[in-house]
DSSP file (Angstrom, degrees, kcal/mol; ACC not computed):
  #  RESIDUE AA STRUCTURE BP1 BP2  ACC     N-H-->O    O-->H-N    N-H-->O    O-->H-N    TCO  KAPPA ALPHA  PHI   PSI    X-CA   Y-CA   Z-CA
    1    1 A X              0   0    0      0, 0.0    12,-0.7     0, 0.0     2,-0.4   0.000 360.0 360.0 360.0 129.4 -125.6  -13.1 -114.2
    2    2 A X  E     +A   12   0A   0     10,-0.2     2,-0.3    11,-0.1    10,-0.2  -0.996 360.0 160.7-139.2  98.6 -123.5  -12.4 -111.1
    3    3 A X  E     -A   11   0A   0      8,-2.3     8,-0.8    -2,-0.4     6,-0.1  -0.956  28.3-139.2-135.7 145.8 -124.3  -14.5 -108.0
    4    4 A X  E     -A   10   0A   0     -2,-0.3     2,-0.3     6,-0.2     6,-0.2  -0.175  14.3-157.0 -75.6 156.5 -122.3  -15.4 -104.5
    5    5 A X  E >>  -A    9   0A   0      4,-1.2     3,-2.6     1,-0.0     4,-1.1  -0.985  29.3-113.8-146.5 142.4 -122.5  -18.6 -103.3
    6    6 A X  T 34 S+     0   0    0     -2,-0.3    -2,-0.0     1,-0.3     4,-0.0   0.358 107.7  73.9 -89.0   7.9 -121.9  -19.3  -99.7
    7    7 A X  T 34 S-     0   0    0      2,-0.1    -1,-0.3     0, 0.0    -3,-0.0   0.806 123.4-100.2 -71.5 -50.4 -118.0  -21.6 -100.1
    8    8 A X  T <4 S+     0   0    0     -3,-2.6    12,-2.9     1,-0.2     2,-0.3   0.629  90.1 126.0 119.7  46.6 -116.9  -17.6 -100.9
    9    9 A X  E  <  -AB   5  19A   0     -4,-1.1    -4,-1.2    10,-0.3     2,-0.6  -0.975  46.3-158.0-130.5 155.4 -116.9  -18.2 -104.7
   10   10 A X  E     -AB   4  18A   0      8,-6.0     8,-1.4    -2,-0.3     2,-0.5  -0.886   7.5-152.9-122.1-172.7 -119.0  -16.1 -107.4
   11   11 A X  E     -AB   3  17A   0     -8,-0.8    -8,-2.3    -2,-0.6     2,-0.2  -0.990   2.7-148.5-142.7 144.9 -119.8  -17.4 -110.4
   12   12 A X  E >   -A    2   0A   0      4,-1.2     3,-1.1    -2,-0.5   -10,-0.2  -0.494  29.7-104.0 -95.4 157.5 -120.3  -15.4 -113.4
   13   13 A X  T 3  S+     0   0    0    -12,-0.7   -11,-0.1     1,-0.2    -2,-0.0   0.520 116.8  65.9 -69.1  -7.2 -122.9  -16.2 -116.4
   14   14 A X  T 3  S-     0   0    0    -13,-0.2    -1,-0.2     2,-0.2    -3,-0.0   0.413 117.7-105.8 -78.6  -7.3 -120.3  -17.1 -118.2
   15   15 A X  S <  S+     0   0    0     -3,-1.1     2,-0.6     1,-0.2    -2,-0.1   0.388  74.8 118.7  84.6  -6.9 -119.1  -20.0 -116.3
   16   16 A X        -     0   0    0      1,-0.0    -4,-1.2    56,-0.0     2,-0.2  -0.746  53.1-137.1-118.5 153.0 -116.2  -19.0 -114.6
   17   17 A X  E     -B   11   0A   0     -2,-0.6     2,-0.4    -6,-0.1    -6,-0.2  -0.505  14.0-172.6 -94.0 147.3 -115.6  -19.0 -110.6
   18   18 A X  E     -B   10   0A   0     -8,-1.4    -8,-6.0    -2,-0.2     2,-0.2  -0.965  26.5-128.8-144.1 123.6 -113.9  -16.0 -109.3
   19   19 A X  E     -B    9   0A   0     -2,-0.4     2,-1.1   -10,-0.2   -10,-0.3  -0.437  20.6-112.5 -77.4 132.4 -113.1  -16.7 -105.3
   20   20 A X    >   -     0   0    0    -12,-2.9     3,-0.8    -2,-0.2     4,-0.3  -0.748  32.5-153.2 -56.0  98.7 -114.2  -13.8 -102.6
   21   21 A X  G >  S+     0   0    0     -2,-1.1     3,-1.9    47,-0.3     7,-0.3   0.837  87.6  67.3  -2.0 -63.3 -110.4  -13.1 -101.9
   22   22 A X  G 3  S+     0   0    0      1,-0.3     6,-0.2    -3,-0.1    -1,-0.2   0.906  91.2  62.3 -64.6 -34.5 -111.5  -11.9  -98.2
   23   23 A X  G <  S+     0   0    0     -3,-0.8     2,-0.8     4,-0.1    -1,-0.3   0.582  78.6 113.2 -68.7  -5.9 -112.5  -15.5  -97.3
   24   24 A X    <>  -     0   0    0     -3,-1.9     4,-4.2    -4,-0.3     5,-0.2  -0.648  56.2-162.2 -65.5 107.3 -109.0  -16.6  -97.8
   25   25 A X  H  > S+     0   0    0     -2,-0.8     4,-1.5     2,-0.2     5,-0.2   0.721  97.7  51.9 -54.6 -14.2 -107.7  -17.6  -94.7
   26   26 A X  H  > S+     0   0    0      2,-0.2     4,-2.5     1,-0.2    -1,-0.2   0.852 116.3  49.4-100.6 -27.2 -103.7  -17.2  -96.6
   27   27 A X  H  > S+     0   0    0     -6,-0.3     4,-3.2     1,-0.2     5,-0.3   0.996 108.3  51.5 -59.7 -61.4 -105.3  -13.4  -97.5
   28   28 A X  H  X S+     0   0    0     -4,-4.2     4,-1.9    -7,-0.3    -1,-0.2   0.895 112.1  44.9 -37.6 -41.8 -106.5  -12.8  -93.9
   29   29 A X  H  X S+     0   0    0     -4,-1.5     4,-3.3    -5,-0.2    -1,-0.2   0.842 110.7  51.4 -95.2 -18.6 -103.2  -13.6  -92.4
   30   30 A X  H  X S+     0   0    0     -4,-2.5     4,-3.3    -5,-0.2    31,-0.2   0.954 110.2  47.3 -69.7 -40.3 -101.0  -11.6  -94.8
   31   31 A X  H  X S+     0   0    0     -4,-3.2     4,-2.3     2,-0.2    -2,-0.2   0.832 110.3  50.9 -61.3 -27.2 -102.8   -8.7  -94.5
   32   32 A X  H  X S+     0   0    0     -4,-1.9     4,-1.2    -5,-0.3    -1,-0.2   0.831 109.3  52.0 -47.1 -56.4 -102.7   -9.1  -90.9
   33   33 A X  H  X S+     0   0    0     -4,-3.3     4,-0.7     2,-0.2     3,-0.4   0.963 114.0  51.1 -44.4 -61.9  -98.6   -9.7  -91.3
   34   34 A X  H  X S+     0   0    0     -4,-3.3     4,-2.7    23,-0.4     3,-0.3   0.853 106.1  47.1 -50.4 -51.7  -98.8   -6.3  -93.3
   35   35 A X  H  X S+     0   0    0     -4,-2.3     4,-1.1     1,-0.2    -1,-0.3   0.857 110.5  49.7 -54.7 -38.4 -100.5   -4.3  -91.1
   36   36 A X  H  X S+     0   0    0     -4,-1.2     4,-1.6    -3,-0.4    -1,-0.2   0.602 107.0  63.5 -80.0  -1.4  -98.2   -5.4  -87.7
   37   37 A X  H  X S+     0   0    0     -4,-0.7     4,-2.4    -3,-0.3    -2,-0.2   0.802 106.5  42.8 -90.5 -61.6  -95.0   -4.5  -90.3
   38   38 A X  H  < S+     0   0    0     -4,-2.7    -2,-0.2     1,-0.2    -3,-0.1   0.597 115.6  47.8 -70.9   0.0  -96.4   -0.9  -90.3
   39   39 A X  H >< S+     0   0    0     -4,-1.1     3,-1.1    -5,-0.1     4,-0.4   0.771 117.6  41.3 -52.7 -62.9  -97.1   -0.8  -86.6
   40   40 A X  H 3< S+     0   0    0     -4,-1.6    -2,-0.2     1,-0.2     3,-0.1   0.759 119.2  40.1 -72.2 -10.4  -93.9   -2.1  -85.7
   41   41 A X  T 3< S+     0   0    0     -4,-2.4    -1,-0.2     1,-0.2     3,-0.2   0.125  79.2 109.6-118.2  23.2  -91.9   -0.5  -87.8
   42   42 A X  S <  S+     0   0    0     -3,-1.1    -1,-0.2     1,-0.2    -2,-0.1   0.970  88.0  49.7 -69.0 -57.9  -93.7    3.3  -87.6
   43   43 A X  S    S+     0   0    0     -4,-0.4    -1,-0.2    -3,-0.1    -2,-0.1   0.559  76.1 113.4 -60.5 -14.5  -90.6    4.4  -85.7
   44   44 A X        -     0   0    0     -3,-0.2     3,-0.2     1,-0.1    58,-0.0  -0.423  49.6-160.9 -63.3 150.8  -87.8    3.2  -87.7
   45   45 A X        +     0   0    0      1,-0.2     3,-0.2     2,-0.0    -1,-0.1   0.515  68.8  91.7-115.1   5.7  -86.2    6.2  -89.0
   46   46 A X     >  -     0   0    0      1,-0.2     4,-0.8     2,-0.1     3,-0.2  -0.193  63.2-171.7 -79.4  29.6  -84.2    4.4  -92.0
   47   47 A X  H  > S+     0   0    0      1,-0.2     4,-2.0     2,-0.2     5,-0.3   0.582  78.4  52.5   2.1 -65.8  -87.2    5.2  -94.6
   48   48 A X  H >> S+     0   0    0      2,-0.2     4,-1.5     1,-0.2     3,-1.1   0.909 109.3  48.9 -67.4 -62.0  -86.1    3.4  -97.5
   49   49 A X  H >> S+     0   0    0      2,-0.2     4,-3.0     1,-0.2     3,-0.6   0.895 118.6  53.4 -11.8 -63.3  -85.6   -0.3  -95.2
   50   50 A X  H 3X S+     0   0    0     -4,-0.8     4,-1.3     1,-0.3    -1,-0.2   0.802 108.1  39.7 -62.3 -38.4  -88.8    0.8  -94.2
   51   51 A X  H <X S+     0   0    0     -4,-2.0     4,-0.8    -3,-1.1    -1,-0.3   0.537 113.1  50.6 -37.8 -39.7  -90.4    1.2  -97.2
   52   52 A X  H <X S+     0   0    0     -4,-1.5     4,-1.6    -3,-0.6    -2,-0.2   0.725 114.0  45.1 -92.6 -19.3  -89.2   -1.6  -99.1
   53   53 A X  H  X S+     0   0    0     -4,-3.0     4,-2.3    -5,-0.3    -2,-0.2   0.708 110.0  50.4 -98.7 -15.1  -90.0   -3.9  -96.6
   54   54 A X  H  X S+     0   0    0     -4,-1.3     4,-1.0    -5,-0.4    -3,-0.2   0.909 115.1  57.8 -77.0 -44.5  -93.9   -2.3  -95.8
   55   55 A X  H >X S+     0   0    0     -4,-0.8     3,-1.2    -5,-0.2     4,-0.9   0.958 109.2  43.4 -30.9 -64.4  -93.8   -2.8 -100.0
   56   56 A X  H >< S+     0   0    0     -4,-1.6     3,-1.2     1,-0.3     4,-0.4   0.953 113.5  42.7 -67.0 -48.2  -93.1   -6.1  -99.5
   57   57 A X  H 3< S+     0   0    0     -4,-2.3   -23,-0.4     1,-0.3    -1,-0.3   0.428 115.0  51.7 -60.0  -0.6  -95.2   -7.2  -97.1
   58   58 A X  H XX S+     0   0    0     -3,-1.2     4,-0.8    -4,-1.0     3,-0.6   0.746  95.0  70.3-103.0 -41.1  -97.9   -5.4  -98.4
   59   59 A X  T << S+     0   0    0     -3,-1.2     5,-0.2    -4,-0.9    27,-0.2   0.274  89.7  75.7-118.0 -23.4  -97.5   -6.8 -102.0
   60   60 A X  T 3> S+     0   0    0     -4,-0.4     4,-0.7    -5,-0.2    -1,-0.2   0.830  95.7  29.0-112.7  -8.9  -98.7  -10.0 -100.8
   61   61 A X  T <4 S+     0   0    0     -3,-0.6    -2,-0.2    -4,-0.2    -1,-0.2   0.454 115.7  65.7-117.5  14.8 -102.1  -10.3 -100.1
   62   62 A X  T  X S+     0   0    0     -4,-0.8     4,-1.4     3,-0.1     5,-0.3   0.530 102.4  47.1 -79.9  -7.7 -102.8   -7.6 -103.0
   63   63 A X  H  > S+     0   0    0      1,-0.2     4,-2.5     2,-0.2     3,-0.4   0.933 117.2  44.7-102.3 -42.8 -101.6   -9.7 -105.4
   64   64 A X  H  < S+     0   0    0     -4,-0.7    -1,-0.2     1,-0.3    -2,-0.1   0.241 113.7  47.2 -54.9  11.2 -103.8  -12.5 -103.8
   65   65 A X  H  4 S+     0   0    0     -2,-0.1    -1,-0.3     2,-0.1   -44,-0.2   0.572 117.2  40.4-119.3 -33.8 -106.4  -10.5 -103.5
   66   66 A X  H >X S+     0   0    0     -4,-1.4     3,-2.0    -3,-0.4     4,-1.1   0.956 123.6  47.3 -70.2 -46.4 -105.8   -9.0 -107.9
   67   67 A X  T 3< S+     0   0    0     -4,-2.5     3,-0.3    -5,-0.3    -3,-0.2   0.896 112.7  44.7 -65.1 -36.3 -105.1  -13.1 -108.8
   68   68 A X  T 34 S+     0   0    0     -5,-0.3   -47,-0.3     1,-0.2    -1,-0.3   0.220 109.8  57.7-108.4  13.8 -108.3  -14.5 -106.7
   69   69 A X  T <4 S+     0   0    0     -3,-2.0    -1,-0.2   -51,-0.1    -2,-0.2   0.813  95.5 100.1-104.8 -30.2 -110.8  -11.5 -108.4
   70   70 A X  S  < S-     0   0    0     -4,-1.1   -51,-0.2    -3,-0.3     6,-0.1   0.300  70.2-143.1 -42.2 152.1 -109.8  -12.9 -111.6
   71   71 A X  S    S+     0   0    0    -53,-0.1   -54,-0.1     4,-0.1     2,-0.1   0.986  79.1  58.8 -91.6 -41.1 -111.6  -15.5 -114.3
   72   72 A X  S    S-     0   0    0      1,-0.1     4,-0.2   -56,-0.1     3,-0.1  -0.480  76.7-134.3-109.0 139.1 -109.0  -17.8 -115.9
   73   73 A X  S >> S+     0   0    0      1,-0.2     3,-4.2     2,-0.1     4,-2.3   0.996 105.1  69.7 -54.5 -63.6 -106.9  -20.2 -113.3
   74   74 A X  H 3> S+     0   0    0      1,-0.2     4,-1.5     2,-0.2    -1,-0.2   0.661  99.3  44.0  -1.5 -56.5 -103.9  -19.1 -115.4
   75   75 A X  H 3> S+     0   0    0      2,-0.2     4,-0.9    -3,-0.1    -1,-0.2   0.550 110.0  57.1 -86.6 -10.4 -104.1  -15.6 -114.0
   76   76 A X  H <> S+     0   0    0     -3,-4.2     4,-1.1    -4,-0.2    -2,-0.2   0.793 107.0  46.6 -71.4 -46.0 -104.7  -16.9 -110.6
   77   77 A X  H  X S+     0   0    0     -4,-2.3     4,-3.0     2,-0.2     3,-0.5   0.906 108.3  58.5 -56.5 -48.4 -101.5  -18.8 -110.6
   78   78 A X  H  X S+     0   0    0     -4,-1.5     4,-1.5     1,-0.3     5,-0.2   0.913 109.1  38.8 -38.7 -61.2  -99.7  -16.0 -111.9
   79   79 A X  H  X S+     0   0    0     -4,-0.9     4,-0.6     2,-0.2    -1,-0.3   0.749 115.1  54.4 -61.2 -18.5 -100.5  -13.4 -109.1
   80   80 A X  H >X S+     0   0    0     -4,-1.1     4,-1.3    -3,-0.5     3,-0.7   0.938 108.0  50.6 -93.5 -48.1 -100.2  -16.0 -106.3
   81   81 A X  H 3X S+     0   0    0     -4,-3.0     4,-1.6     1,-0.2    -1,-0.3   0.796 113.3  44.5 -75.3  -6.9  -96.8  -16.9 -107.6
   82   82 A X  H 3X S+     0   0    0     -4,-1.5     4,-1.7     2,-0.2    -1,-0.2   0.653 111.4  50.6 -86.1   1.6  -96.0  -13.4 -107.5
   83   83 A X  H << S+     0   0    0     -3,-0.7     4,-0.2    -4,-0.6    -2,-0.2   0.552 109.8  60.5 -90.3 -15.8  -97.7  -12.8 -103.8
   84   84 A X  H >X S+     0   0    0     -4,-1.3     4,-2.3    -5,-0.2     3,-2.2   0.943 101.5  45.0 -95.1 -51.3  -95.5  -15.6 -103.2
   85   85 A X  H 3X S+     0   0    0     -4,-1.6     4,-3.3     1,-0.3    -2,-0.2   0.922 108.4  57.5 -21.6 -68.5  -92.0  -13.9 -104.2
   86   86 A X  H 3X S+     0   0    0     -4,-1.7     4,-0.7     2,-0.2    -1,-0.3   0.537 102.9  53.6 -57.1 -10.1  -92.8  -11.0 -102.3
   87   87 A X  H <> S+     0   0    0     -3,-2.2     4,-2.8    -4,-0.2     3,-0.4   0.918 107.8  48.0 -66.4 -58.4  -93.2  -13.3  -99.4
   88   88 A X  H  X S+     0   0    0     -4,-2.3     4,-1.9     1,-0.3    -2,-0.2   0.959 116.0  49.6 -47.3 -67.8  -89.6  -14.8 -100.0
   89   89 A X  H  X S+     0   0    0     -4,-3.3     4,-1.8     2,-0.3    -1,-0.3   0.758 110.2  46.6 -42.0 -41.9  -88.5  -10.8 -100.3
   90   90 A X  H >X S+     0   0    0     -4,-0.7     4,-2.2    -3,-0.4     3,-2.0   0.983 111.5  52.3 -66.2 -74.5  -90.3   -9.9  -97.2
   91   91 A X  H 3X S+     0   0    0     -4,-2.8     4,-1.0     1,-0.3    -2,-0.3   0.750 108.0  51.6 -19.0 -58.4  -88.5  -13.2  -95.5
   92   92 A X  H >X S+     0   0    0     -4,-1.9     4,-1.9     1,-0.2     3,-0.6   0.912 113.9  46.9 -82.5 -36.5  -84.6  -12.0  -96.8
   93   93 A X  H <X S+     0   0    0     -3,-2.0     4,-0.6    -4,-1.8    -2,-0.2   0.756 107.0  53.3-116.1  13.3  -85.2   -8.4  -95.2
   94   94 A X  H 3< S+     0   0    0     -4,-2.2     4,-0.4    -3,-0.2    -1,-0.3   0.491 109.7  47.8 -76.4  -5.9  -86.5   -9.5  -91.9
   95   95 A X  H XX S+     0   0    0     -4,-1.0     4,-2.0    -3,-0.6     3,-0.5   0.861 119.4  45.9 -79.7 -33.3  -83.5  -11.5  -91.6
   96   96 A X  H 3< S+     0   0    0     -4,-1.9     5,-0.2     1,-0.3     6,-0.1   0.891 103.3  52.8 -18.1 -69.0  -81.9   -8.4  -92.6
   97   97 A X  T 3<>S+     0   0    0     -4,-0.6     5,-3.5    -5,-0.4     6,-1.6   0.727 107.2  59.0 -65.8 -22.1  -83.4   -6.1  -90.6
   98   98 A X  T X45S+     0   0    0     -3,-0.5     3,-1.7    -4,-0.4     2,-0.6   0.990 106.9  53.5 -42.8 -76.4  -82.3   -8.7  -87.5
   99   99 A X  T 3<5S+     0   0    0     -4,-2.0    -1,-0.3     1,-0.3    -2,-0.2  -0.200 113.6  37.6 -25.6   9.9  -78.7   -8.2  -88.6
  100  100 A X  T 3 5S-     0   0    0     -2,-0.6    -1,-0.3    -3,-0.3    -2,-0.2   0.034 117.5-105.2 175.2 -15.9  -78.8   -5.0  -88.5
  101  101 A X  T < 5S+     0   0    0     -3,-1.7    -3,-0.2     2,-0.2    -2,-0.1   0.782  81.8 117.2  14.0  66.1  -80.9   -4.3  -85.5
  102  102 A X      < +     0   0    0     -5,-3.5     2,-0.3     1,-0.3    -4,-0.2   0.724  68.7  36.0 -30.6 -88.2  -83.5   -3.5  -86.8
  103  103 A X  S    S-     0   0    0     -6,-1.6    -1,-0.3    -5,-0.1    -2,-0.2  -0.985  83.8-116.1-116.4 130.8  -85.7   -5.7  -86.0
  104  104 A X     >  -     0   0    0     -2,-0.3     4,-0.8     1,-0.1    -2,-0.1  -0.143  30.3-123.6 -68.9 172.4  -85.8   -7.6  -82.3
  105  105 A X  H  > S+     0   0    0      2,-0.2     4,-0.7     3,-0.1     5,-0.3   0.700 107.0  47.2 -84.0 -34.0  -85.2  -11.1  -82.5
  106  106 A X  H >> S+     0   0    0      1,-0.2     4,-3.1     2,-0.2     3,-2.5   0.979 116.1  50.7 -72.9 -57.5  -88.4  -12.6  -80.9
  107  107 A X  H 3> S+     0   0    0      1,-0.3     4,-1.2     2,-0.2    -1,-0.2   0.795 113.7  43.4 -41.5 -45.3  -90.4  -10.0  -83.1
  108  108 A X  H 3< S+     0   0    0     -4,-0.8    -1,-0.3     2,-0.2    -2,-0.2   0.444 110.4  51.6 -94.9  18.8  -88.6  -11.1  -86.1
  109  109 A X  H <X S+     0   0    0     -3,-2.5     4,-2.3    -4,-0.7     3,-0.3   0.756 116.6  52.2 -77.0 -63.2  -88.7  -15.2  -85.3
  110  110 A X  H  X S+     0   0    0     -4,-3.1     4,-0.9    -5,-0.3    -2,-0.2   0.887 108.7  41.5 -40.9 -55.5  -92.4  -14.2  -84.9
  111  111 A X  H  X S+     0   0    0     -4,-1.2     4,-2.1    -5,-0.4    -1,-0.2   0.755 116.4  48.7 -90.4 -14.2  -92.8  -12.6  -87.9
  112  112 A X  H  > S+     0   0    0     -3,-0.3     4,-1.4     2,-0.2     5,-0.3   0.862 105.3  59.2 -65.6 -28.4  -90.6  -15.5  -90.3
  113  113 A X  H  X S+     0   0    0     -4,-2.3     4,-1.3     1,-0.3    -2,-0.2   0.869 103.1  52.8 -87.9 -29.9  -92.5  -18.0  -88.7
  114  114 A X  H  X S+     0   0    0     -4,-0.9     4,-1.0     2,-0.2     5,-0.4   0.766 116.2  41.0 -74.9 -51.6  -95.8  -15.9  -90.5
  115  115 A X  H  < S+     0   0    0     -4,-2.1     4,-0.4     1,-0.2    -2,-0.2   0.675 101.7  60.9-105.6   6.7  -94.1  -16.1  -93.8
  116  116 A X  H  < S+     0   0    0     -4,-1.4     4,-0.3     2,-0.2    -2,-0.2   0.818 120.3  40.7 -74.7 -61.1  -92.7  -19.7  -93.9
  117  117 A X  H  X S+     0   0    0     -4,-1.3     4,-1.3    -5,-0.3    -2,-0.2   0.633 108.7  48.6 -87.9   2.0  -96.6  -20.2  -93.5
  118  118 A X  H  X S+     0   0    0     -4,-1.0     4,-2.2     1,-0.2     5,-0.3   0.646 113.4  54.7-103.2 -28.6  -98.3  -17.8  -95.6
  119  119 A X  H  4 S+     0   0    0     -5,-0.4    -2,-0.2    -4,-0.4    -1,-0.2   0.437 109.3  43.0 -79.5   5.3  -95.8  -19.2  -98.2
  120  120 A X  H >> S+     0   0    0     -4,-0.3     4,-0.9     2,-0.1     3,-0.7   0.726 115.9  57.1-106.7 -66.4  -96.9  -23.3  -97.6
  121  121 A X  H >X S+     0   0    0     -4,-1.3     3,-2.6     1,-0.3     4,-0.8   0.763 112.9  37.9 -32.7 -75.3 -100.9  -21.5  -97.7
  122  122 A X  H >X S+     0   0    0     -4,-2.2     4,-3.0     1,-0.4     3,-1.0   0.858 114.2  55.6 -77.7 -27.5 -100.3  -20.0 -101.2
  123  123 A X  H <> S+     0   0    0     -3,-0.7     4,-0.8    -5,-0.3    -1,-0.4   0.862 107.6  46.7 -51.3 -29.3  -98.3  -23.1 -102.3
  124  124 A X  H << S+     0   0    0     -3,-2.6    -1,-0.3    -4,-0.9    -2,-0.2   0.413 119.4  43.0-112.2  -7.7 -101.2  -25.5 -101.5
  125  125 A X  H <X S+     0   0    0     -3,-1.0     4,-1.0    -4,-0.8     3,-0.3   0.530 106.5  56.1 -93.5  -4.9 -103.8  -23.0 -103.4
  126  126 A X  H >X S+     0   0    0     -4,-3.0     2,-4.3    -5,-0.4     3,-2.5   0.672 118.2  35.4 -77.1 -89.1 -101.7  -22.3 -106.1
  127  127 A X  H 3< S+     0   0    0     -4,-0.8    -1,-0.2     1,-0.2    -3,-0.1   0.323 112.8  61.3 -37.4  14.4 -101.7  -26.7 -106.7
  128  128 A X  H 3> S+     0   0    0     -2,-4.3     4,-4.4    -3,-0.3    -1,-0.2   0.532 110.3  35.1 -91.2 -57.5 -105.0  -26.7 -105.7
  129  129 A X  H <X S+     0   0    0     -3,-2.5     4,-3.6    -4,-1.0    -2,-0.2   0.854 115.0  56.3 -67.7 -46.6 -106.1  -24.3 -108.8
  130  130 A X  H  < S+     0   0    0     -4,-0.8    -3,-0.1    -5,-0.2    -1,-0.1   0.965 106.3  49.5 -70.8 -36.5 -103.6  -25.9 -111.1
  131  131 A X  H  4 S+     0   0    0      1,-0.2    -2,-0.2     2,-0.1    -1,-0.2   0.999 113.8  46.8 -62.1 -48.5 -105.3  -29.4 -110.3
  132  132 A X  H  <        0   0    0     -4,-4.4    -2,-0.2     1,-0.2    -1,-0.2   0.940 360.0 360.0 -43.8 -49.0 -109.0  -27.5 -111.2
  133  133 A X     <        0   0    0     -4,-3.6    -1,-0.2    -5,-0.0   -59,-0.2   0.008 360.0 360.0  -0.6 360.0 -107.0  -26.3 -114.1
């Protein structure tokens, strides 16, 4: 038995809640971050920078999107803290990419300021989930 329930959760026959992913606001705005990294950064001509840093940024609301499809909290916490890593990673090569000029400075104020908050979001569902535990 498979049915939605309108909070963005489903529940299984089994008992266990598995979250719609896309109703996460921390999902919405990372993918949102990902997509404006491969817009802004379509021109760069350094491929690998670019590429590891559309990786990273990319890396973080698919693992919140593989951890939140998932049955057991356990396996939620796992992907979130790795969607959360890849945040930190994104975060060290936009400061890079500053350094470097790369990346403008307002644009890349902009785009820290985005992962300083998508990294407090997943902190406060990952302890949100460990408290269901």
């Amino acid at each position: 038995m498979l049915g939605f329930l309108s909070n963005g959760f489903w529940v299984l026959g089994f008992g266990f809640w598995v979250m719609n992913f896309e109703k996460l606001g921390v999902w919405k705005k990372s993918a949102r971050l990902s997509a404006e990294l491969y817009k802004g950064l379509k021109e760069l001509r350094d491929f690998g920078f670019r590429d590891q840093i559309t990786r990273a940024g990319l890396s973080v609301p698919s693992n919140i999107a593989e951890g939140m499809s998932l049955s057991s909290n356990k396996q939620k916490h796992h992907f979130l803290t790795i969607a959360k890593g890849s945040c930190a990673e994104l975060r060290t090569q936009i400061y890079i990419g500053m350094d470097i000029g790369y990346i403008g400075r307002n644009q890349g104020q902009t785009w820290l300021v985005e992962t300083r908050e998508i990294a407090a979001m997943l902190t406060s569902l990952m302890n949100k989930i460990k408290a269901d535990g």
